[in-house]
C-alpha positions in Angstrom: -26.8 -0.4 -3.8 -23.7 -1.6 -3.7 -23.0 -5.1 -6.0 -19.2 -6.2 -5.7 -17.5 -9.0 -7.5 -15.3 -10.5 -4.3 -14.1 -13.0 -6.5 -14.2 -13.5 -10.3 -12.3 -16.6 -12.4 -12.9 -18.4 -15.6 -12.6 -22.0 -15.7 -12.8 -24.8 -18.1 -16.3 -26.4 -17.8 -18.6 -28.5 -19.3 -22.5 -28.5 -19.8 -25.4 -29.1 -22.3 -28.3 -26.5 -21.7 -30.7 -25.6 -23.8 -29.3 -27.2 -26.8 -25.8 -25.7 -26.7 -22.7 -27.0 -25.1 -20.7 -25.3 -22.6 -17.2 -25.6 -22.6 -16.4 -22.9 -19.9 -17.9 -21.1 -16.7 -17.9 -17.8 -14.5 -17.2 -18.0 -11.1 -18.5 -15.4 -8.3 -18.7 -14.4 -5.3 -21.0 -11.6 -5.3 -21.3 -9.1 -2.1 -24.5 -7.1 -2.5 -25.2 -4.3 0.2 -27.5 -1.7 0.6 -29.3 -0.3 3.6 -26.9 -1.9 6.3 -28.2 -5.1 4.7 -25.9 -7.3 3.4 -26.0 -10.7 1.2 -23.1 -12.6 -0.5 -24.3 -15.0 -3.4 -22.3 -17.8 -4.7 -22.7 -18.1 -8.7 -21.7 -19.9 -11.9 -23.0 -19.2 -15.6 -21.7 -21.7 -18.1 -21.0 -20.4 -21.6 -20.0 -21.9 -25.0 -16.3 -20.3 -25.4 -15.9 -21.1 -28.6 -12.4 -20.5 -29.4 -9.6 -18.6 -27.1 -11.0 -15.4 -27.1 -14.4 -16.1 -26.5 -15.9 -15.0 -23.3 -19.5 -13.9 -24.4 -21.2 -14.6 -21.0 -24.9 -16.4 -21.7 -27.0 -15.7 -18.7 -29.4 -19.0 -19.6 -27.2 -20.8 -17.8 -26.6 -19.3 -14.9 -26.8 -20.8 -11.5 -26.6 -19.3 -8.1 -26.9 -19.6 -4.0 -26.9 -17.5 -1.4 -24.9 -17.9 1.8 -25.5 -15.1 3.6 -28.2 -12.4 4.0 -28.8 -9.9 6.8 -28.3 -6.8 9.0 -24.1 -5.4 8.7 -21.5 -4.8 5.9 -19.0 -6.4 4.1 -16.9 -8.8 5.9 -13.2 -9.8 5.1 -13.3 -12.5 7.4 -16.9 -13.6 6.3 -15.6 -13.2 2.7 -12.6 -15.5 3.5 -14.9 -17.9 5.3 -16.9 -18.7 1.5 -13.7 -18.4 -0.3 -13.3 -21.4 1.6 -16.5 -23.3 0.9 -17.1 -21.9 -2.9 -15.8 -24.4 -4.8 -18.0 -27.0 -3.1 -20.9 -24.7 -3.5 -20.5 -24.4 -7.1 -19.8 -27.9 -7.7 -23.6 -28.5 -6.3 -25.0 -25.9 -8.3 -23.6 -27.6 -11.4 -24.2 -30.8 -10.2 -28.0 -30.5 -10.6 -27.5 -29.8 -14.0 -25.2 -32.0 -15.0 -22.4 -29.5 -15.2 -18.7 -29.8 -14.1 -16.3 -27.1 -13.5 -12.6 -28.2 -13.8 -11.2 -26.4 -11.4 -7.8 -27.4 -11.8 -8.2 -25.7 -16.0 -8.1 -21.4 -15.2 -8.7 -20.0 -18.5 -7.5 -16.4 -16.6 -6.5 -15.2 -13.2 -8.9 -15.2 -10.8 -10.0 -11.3 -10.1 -10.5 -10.0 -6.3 -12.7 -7.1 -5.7 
């Protein structure tokens, strides 16, 4: 197996769950293959970040999608193709929690894998 973070970025963000605010979010694109089956997942996991330095991921909070699974292997130009739509597939995940990602706030450089 085979799990690739094709694209990682912090984010401002804000959420309630479970009693705790949010005030920041992980963004994937995850590419998991095994088998000659693949499956990319689109995913968001909100997190307090308390001060600067704080990036203590809390998987309660973590929403995902995916938007692709079948027969093949990794695709650049599939992989470009939900680069294009991830924002607006994130945006619905946090949506049906009452979450927003503010996507024009990085907290780091996005990371390509």
């Amino acid at each position: 197996m085979a799990v690739i973070n094709v694209y990682k970025q912090y984010f401002e963000a804000a959420l309630e769950f479970n009693g705790v605010k949010r005030k920041a979010a992980l963004i994937l694109l995850i590419s998991d293959s095994q088998e000659g089956k693949i499956k990319y997942e689109a995913a968001v996991s909100f997190f307090p970040h308390n001060d600067e330095t704080d990036f203590s991921i809390s998987y309660d909070a973590y929403f995902s999608e995916v938007l692709y699974q079948g027969q093949g292997r990794r695709s650049k130009k599939r992989e470009q193709e939900f680069m294009k739509i991830l924002q607006e597939k994130i945006d619905g995940l946090a949506s049906k929690v009452n979450g927003k990602v503010f996507w024009d706030k990085p907290l780091k450089k996005e990371q390509l894998g």
